[in-house]
C-alpha positions as CSV (number, residue, x, y, z in Angstrom):
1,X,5.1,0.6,27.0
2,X,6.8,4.1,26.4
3,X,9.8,2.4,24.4
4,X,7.0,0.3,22.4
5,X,5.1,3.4,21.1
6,X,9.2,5.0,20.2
7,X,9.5,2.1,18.0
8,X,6.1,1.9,16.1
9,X,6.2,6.0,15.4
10,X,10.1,5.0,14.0
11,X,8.4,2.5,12.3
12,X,5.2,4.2,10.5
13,X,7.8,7.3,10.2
14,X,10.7,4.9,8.2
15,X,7.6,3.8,6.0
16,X,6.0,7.2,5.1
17,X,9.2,8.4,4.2
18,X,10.6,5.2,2.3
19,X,7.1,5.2,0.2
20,X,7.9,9.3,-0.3
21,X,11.2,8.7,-1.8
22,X,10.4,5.7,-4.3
23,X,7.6,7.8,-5.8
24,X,9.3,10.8,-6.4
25,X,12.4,8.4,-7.6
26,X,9.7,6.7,-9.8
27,X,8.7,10.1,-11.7
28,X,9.9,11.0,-15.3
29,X,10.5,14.4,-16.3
30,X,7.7,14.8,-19.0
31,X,9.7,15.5,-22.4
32,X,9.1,19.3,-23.8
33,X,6.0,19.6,-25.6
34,X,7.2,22.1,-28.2
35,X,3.4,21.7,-29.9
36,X,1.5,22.1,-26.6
37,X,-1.2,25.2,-26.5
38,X,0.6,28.3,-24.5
39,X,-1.6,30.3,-21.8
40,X,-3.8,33.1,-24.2
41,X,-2.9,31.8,-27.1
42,X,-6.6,31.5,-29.1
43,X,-7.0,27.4,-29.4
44,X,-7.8,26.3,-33.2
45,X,-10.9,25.3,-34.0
46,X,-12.0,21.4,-33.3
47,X,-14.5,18.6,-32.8
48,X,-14.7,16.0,-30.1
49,X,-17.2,13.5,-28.5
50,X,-19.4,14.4,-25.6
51,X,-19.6,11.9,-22.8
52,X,-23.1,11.1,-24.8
53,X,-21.3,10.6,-27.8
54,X,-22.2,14.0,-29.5
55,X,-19.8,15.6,-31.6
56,X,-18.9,19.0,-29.8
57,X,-17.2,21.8,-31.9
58,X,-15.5,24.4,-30.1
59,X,-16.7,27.0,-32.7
60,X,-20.4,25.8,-32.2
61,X,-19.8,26.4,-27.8
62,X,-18.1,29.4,-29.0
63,X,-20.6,31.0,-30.7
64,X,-24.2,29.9,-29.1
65,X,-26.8,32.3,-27.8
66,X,-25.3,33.8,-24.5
67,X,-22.0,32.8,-25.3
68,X,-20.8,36.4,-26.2
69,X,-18.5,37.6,-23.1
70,X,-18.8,34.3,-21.5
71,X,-15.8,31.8,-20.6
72,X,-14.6,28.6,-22.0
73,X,-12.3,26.5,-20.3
74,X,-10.6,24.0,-21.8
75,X,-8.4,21.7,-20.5
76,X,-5.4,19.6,-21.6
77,X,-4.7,16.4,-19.7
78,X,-1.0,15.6,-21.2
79,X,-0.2,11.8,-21.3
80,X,3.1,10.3,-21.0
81,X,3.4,6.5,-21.6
């Protein structure tokens, strides 16, 4: 019984760390984004859909009532394919 529960912790241990090592063999190093925004840098002024299909503007968010000395947070999810 003892040497049955050795085996199956080897076991689930061998599997944890063979799925570990082919995903971190898997992963790319992203190329160098020499266009990508940098942290403070003030972002330039554009216009996207809302999950509605509204077109946003960033100098619209920017400058409504209540806005003044509040935070925007904008964030760039970088695809690699």
């Amino acid at each position: 019984m003892r040497f049955t529960s050795v085996r199956v912790s080897l076991a689930g241990f061998l599997l944890v760390f063979a799925l570990l090592a082919s995903v971190l063999a898997a992963q790319k190093p992203l190329p160098i984004s020499k266009g990508s925004p940098q942290v403070g840098q003030k972002a330039p002024d554009f216009t996207l859909p809302d999950t509605s299909g509204n077109l946003v503007k960033l100098s619209d968010l920017l400058a409504a009532p209540g806005a003044k000395g509040s935070w925007l947070l904008l964030i760039f999810y970088r695809g690699y394919w």
